[in-house]
PyMOL Python script that loads the backbone (N, CA, C, O; Angstrom):
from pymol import cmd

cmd.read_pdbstr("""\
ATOM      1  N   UNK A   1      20.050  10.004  30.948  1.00  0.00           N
ATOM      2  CA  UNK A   1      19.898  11.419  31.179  1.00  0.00           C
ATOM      3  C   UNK A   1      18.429  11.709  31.498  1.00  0.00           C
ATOM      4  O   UNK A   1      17.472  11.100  31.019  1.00  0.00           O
ATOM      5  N   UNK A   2      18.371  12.862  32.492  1.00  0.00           N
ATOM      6  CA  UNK A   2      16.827  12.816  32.953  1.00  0.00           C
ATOM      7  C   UNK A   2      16.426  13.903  32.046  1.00  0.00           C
ATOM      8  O   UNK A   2      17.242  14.797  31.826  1.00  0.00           O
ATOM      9  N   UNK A   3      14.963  13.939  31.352  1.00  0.00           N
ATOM     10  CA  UNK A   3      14.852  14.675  30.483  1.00  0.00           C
ATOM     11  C   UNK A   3      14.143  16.252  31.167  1.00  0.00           C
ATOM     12  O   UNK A   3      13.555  16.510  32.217  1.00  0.00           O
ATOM     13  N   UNK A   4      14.451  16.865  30.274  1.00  0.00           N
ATOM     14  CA  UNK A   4      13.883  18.428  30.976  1.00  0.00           C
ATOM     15  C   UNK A   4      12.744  18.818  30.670  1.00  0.00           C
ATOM     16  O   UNK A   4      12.612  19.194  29.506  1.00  0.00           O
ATOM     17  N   UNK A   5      11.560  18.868  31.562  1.00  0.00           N
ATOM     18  CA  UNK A   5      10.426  19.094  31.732  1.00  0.00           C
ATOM     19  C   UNK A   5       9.746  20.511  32.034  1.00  0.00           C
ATOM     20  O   UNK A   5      10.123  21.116  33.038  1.00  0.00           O
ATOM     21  N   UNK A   6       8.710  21.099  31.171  1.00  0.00           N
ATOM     22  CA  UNK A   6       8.006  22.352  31.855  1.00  0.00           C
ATOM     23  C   UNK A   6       6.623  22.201  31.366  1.00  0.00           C
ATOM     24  O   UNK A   6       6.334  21.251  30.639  1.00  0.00           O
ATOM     25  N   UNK A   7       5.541  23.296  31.806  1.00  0.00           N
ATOM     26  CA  UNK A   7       4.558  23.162  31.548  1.00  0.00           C
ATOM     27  C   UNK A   7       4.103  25.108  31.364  1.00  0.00           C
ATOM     28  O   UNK A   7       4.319  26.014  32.169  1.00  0.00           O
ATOM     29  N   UNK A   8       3.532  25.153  30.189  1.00  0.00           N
ATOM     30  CA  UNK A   8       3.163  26.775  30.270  1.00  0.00           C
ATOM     31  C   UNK A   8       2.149  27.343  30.972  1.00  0.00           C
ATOM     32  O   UNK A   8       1.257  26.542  31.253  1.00  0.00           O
ATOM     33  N   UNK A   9       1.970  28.555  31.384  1.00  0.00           N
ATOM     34  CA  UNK A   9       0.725  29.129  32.018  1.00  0.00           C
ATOM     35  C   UNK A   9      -0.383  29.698  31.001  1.00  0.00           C
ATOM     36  O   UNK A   9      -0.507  29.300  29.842  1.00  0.00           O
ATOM     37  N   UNK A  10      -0.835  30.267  31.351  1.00  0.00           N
ATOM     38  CA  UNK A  10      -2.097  31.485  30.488  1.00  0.00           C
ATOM     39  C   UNK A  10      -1.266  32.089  29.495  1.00  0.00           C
ATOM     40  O   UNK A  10      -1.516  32.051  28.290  1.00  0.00           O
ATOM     41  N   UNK A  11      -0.479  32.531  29.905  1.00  0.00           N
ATOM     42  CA  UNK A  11       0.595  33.724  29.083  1.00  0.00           C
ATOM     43  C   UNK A  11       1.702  32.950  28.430  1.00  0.00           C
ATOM     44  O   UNK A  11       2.718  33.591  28.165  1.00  0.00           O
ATOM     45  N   UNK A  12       1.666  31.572  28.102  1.00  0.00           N
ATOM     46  CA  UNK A  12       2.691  30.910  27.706  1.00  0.00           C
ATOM     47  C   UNK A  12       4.138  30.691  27.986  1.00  0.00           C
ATOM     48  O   UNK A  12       5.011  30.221  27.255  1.00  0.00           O
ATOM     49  N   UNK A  13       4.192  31.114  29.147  1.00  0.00           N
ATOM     50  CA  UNK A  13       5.586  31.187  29.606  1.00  0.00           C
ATOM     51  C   UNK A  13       5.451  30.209  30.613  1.00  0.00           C
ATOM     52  O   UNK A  13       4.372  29.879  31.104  1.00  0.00           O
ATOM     53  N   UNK A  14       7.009  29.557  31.044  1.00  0.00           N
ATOM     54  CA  UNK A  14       7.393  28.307  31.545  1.00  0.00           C
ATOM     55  C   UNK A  14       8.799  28.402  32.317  1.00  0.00           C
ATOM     56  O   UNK A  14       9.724  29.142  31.983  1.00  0.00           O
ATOM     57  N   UNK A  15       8.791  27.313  33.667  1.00  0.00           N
ATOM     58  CA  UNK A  15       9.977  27.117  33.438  1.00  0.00           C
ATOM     59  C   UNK A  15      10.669  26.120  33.667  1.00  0.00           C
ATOM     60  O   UNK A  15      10.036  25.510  34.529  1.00  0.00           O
ATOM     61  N   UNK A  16      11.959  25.333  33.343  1.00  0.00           N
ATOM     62  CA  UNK A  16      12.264  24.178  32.912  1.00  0.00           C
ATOM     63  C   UNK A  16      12.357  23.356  34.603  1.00  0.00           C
ATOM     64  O   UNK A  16      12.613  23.948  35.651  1.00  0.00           O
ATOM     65  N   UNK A  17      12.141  22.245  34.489  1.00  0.00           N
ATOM     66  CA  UNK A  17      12.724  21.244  35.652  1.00  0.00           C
ATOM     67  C   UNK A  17      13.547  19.770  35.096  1.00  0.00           C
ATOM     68  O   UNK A  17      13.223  18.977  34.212  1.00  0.00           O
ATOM     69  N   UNK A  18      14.513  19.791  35.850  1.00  0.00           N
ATOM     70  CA  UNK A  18      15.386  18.435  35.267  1.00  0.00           C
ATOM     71  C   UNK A  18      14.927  17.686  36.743  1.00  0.00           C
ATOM     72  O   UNK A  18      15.303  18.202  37.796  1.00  0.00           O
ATOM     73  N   UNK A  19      14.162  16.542  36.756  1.00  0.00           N
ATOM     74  CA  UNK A  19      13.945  15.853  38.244  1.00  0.00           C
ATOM     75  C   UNK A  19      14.215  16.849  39.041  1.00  0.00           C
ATOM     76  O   UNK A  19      14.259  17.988  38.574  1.00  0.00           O
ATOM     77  N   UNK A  20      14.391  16.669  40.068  1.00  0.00           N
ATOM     78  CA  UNK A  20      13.441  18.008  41.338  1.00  0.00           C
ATOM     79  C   UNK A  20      14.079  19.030  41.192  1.00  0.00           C
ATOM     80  O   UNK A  20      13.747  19.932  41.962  1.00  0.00           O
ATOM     81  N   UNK A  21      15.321  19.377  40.113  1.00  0.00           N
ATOM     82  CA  UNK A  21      15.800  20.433  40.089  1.00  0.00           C
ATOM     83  C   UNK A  21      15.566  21.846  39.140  1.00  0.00           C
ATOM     84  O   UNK A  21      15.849  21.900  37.943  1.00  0.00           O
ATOM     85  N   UNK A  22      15.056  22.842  39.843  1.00  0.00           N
ATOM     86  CA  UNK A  22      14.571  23.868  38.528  1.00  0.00           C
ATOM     87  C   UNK A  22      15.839  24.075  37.520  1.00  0.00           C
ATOM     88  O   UNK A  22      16.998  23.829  37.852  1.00  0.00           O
ATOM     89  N   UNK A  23      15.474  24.530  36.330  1.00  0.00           N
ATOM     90  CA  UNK A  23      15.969  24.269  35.053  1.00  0.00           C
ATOM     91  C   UNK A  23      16.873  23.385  34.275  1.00  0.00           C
ATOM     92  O   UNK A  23      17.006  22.298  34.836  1.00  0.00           O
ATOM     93  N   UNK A  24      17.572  23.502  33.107  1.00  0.00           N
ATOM     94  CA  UNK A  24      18.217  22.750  32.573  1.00  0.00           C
ATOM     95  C   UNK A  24      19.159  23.073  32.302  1.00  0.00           C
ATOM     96  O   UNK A  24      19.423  24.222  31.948  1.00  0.00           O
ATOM     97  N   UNK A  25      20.481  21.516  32.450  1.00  0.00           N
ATOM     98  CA  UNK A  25      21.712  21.871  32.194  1.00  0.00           C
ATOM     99  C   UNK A  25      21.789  22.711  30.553  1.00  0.00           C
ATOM    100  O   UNK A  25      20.992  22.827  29.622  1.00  0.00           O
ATOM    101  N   UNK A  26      23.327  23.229  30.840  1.00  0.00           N
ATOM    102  CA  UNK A  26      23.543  23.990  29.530  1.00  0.00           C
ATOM    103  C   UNK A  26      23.720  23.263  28.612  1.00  0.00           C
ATOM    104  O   UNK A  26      24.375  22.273  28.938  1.00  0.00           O
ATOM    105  N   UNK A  27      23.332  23.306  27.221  1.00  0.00           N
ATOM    106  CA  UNK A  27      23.594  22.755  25.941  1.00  0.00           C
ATOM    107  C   UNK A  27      22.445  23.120  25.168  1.00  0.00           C
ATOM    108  O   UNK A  27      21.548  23.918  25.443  1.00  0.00           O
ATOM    109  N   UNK A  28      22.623  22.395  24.141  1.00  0.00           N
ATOM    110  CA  UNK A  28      21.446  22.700  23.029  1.00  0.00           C
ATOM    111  C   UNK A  28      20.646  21.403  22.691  1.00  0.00           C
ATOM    112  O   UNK A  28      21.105  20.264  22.610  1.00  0.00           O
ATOM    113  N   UNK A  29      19.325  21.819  22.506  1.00  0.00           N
ATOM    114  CA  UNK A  29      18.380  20.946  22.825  1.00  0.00           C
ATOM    115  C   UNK A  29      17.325  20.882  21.775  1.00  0.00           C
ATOM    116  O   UNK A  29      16.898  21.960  21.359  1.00  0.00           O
ATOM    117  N   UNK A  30      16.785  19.646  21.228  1.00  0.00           N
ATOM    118  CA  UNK A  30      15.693  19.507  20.522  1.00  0.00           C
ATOM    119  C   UNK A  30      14.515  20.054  21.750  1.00  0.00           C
ATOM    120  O   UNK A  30      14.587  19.620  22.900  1.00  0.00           O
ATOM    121  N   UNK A  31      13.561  20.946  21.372  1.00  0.00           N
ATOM    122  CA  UNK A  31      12.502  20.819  22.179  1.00  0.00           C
ATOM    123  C   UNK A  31      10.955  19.982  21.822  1.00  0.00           C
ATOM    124  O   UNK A  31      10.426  20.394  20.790  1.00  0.00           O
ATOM    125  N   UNK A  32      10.453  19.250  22.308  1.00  0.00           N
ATOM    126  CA  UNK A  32       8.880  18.566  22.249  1.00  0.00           C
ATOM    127  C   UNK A  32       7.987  19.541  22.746  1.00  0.00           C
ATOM    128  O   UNK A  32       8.300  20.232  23.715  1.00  0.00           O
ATOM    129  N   UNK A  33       6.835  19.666  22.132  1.00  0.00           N
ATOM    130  CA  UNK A  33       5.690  20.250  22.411  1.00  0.00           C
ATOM    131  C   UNK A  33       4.142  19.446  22.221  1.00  0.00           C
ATOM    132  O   UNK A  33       3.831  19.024  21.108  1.00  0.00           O
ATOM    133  N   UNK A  34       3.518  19.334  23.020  1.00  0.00           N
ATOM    134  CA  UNK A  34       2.080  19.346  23.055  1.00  0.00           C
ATOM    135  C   UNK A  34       1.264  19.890  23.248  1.00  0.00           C
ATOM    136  O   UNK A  34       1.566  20.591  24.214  1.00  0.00           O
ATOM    137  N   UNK A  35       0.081  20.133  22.902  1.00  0.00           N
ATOM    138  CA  UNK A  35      -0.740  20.850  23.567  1.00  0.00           C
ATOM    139  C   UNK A  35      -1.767  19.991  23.958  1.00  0.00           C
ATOM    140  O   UNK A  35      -2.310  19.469  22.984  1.00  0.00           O
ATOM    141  N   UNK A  36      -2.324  19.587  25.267  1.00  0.00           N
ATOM    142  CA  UNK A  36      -3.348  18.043  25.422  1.00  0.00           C
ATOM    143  C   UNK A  36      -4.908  19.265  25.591  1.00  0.00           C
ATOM    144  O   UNK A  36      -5.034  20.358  26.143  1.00  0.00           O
ATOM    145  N   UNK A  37      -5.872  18.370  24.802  1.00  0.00           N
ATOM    146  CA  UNK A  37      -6.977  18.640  24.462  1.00  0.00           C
ATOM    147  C   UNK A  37      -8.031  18.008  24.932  1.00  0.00           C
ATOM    148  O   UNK A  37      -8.358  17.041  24.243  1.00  0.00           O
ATOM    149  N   UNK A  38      -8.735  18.227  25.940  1.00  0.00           N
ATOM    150  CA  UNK A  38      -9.849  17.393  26.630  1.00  0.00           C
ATOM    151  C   UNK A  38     -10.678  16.961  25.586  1.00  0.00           C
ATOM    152  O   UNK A  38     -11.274  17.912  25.081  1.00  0.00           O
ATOM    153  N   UNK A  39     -10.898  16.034  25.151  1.00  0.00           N
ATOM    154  CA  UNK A  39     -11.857  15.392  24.176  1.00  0.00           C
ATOM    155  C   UNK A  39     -13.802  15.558  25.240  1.00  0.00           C
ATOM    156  O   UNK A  39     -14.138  15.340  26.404  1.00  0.00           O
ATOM    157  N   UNK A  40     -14.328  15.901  24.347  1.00  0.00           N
ATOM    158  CA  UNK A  40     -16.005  15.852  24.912  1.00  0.00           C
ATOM    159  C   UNK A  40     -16.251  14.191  25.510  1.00  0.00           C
ATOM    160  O   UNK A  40     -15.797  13.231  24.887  1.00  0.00           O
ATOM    161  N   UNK A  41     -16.822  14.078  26.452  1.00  0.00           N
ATOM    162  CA  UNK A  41     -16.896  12.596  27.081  1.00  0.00           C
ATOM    163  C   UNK A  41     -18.084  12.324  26.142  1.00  0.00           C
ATOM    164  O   UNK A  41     -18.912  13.174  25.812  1.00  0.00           O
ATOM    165  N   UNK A  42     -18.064  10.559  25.604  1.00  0.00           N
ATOM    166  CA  UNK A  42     -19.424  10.464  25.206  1.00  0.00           C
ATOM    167  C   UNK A  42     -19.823   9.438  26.067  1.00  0.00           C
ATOM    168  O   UNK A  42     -19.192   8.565  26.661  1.00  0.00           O
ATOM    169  N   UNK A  43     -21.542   9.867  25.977  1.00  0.00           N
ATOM    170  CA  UNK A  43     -22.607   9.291  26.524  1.00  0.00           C
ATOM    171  C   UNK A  43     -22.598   9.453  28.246  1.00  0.00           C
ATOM    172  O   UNK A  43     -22.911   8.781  29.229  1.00  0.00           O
ATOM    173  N   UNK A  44     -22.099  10.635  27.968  1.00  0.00           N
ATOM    174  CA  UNK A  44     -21.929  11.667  30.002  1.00  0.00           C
ATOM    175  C   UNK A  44     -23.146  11.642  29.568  1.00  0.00           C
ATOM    176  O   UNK A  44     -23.590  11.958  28.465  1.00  0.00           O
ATOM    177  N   UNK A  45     -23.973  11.011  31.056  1.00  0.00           N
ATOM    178  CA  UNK A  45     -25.139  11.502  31.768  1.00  0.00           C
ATOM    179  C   UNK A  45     -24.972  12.947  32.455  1.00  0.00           C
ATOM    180  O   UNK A  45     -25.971  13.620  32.710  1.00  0.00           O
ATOM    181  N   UNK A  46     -23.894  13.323  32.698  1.00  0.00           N
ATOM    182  CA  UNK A  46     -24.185  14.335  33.921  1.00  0.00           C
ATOM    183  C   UNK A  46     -23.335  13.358  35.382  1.00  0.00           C
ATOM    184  O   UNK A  46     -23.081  14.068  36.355  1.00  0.00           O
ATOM    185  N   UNK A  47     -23.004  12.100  35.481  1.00  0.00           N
ATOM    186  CA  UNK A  47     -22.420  11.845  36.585  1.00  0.00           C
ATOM    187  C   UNK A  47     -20.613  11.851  36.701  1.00  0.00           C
ATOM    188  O   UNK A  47     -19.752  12.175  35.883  1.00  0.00           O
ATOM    189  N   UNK A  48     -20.535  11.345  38.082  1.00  0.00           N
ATOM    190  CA  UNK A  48     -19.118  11.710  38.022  1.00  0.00           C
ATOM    191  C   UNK A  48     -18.372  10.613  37.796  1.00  0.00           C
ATOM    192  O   UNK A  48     -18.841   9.477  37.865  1.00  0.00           O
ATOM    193  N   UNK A  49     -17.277  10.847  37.539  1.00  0.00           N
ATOM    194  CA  UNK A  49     -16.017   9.474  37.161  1.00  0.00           C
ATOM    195  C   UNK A  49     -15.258   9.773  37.595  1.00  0.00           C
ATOM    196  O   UNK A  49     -15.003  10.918  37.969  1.00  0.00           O
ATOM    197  N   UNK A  50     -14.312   8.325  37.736  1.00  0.00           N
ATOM    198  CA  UNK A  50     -12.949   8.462  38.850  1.00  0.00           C
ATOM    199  C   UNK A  50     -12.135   8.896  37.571  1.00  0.00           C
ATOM    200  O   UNK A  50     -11.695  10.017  37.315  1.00  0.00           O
ATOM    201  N   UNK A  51     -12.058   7.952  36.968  1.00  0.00           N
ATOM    202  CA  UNK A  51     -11.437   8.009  35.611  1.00  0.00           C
ATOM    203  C   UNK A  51     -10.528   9.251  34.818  1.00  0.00           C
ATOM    204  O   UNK A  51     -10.970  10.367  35.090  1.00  0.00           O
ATOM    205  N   UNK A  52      -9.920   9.254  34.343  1.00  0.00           N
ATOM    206  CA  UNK A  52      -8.998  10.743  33.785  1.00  0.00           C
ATOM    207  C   UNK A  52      -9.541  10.906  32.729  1.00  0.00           C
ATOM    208  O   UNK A  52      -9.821   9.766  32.358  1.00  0.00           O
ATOM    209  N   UNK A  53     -10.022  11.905  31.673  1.00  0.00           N
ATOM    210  CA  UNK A  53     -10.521  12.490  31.081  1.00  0.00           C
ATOM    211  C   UNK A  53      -9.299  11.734  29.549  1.00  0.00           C
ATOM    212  O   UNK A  53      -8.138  11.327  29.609  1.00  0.00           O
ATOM    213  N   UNK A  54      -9.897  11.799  28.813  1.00  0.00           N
ATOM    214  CA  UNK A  54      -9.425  11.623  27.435  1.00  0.00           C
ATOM    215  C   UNK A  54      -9.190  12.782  26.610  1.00  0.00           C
ATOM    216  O   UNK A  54     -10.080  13.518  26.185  1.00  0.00           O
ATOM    217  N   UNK A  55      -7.671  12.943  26.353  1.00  0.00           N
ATOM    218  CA  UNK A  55      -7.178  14.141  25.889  1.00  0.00           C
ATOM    219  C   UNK A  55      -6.421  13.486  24.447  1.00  0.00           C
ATOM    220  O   UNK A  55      -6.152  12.314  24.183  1.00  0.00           O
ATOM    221  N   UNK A  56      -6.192  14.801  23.613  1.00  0.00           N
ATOM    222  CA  UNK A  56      -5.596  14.386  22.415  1.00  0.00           C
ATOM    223  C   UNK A  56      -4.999  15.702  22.217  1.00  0.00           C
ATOM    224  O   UNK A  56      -5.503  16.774  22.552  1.00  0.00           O
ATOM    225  N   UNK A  57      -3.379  15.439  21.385  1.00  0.00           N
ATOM    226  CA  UNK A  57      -2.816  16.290  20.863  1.00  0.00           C
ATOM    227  C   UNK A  57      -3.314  17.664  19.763  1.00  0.00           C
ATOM    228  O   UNK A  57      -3.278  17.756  18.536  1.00  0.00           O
ATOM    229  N   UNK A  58      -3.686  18.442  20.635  1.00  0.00           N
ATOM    230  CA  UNK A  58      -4.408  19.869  19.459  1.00  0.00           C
ATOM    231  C   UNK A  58      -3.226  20.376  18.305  1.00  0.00           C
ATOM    232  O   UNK A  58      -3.558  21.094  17.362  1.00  0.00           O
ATOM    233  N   UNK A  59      -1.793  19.906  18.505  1.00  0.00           N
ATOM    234  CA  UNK A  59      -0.993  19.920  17.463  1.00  0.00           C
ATOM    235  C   UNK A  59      -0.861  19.143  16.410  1.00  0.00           C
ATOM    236  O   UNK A  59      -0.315  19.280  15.315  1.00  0.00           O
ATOM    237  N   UNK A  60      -1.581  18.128  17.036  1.00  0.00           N
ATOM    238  CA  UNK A  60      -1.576  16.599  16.044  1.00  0.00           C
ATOM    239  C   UNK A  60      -0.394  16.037  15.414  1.00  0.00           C
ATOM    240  O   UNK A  60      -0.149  15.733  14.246  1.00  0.00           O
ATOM    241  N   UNK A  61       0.476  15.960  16.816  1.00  0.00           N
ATOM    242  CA  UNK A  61       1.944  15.549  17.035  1.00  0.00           C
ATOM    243  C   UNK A  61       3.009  16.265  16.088  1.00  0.00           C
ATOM    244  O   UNK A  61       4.184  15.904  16.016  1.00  0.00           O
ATOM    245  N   UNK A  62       2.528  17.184  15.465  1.00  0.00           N
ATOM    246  CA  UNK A  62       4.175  18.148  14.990  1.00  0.00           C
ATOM    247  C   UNK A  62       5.085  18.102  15.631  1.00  0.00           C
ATOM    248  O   UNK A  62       6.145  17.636  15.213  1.00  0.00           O
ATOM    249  N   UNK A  63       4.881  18.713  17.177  1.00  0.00           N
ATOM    250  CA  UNK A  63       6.204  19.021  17.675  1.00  0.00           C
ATOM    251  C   UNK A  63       6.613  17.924  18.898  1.00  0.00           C
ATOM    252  O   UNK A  63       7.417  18.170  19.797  1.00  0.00           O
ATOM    253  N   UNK A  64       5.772  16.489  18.698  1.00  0.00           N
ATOM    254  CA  UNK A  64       5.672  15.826  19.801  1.00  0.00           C
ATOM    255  C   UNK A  64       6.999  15.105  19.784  1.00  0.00           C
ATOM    256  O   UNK A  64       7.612  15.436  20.799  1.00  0.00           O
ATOM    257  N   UNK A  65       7.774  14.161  18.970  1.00  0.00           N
ATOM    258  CA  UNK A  65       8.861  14.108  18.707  1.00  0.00           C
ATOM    259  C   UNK A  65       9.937  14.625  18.352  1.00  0.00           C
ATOM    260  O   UNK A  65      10.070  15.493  17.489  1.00  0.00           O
ATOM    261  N   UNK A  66      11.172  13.882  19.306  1.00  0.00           N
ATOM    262  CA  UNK A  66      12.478  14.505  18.899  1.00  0.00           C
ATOM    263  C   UNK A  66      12.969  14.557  17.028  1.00  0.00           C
ATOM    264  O   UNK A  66      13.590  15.449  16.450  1.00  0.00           O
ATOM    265  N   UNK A  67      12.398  13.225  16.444  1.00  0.00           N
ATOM    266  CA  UNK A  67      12.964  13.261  15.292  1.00  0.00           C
ATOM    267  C   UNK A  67      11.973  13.537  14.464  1.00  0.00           C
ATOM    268  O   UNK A  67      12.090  13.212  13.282  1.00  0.00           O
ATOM    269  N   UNK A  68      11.074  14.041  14.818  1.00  0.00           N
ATOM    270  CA  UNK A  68      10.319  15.151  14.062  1.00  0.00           C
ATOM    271  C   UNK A  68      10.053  16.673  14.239  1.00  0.00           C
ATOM    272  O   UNK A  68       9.599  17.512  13.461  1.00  0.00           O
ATOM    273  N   UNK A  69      10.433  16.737  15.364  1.00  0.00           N
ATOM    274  CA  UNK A  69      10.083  18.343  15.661  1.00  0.00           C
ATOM    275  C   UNK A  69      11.342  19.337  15.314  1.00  0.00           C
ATOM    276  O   UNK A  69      12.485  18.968  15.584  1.00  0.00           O
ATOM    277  N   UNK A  70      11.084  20.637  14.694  1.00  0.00           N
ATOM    278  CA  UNK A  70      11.808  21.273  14.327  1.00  0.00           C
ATOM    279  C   UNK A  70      12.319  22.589  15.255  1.00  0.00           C
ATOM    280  O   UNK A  70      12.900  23.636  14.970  1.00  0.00           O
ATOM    281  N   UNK A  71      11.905  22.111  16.275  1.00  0.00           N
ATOM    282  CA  UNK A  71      12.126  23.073  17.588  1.00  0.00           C
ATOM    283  C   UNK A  71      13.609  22.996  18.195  1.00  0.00           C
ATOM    284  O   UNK A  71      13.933  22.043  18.904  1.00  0.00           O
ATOM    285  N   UNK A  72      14.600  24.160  17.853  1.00  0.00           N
ATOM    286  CA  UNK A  72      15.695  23.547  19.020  1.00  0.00           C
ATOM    287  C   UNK A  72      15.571  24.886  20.153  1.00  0.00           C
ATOM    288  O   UNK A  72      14.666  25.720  20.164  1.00  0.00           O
ATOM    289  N   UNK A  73      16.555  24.830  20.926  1.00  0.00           N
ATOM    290  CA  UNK A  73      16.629  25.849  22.012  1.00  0.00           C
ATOM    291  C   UNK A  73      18.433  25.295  22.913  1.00  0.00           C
ATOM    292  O   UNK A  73      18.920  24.210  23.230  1.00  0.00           O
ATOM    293  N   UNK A  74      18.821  26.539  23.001  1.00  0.00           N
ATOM    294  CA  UNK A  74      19.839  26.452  23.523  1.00  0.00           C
ATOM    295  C   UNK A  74      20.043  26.765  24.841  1.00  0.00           C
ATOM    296  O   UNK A  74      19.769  27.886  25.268  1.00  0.00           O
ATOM    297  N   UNK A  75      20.500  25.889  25.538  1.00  0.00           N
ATOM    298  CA  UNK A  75      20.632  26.716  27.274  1.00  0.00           C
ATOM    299  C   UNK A  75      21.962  26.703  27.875  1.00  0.00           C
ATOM    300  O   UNK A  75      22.674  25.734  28.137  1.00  0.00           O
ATOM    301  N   UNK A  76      22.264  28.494  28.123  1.00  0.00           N
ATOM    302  CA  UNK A  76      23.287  28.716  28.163  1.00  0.00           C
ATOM    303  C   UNK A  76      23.300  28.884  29.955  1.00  0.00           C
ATOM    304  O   UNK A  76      22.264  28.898  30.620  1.00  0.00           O
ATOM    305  N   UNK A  77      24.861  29.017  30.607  1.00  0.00           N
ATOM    306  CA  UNK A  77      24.792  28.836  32.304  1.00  0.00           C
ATOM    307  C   UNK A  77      24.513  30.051  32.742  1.00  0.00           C
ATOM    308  O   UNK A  77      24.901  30.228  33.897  1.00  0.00           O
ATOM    309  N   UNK A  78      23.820  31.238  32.097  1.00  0.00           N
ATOM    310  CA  UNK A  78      23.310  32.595  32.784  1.00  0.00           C
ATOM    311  C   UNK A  78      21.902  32.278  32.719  1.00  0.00           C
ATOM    312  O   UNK A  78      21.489  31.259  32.165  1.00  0.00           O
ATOM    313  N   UNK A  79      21.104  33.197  33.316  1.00  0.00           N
ATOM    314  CA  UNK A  79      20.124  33.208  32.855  1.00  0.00           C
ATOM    315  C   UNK A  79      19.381  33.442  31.851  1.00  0.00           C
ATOM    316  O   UNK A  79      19.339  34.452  31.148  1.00  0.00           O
ATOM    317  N   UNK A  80      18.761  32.444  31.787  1.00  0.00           N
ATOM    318  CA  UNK A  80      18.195  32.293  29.731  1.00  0.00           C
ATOM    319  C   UNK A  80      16.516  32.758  29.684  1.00  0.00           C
ATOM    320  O   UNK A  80      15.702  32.803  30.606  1.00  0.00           O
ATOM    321  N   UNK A  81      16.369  33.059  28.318  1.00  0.00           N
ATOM    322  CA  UNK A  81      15.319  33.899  28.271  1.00  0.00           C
ATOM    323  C   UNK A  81      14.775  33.985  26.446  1.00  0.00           C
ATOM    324  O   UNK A  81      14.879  34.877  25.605  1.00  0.00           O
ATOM    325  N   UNK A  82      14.126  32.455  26.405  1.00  0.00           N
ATOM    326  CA  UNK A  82      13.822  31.641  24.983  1.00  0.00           C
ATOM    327  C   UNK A  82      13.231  32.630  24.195  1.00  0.00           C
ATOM    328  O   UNK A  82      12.261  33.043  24.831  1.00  0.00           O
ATOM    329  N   UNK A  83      13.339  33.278  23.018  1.00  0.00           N
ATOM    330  CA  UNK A  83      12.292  33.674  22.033  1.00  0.00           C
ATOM    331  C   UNK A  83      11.060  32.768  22.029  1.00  0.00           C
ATOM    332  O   UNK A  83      11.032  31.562  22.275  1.00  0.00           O
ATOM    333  N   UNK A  84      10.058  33.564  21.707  1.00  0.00           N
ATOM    334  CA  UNK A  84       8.906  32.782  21.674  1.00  0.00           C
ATOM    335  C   UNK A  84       8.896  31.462  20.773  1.00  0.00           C
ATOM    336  O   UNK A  84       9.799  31.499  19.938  1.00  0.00           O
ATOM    337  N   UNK A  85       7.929  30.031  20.707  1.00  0.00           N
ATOM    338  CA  UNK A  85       8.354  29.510  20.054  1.00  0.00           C
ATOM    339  C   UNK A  85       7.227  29.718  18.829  1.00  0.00           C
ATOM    340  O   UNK A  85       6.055  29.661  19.202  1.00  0.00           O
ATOM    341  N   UNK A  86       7.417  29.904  17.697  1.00  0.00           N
ATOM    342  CA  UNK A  86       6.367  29.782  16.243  1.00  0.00           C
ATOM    343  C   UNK A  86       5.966  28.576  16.403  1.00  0.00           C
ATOM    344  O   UNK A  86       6.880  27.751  16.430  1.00  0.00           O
ATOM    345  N   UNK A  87       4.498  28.014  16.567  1.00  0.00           N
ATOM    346  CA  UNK A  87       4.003  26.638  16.140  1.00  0.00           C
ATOM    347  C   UNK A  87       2.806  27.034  15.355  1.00  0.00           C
ATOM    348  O   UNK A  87       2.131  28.050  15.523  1.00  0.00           O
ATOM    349  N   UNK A  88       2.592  25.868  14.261  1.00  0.00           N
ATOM    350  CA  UNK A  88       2.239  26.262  13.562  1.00  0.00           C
ATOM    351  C   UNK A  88       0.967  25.432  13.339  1.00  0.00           C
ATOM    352  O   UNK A  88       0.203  25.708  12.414  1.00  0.00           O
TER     353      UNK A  88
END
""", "prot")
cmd.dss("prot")
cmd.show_as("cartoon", "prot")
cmd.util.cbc("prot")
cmd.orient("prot")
């Protein structure tokens, strides 16, 4: 099963993609959350790098797993419209 993917904006709102298709089939769903955190580079001179930046979980993996996260969400075949989620 291809898993269902989104990413939030400024205003925290999102919306789902299953592989190239916007949203997700209906059912009920554990949801994962991260939030990735640019870590400060050490020993930057000031030059540039090809390199990707080193990020870390600002949740410090609460909601990063299925068999840990206490997030579900249900998606029904109308249009759906999630309560916010509480993280804590």
């Amino acid at each position: 099963m291809t898993p269902s993917t989104g990413n939030t904006d400024e205003e925290g709102k999102f919306t789902l993609e299953t592989g190239t298709r916007t949203g997700a089939p209906a059912g009920d769903y554990v949801v994962t959350v991260i939030q990735s955190r640019t870590l400060p580079t050490k020993g930057d001179k000031g030059g540039m790098s090809m390199a990707p930046p080193d990020t870390e979980d600002a949740l410090h993996g609460a909601y990063a797993k299925r068999n840990k996260s206490q997030i579900t969400a249900t998606v029904k075949t109308e249009s759906n419209q999630l309560p916010p989620f509480d993280l804590k």
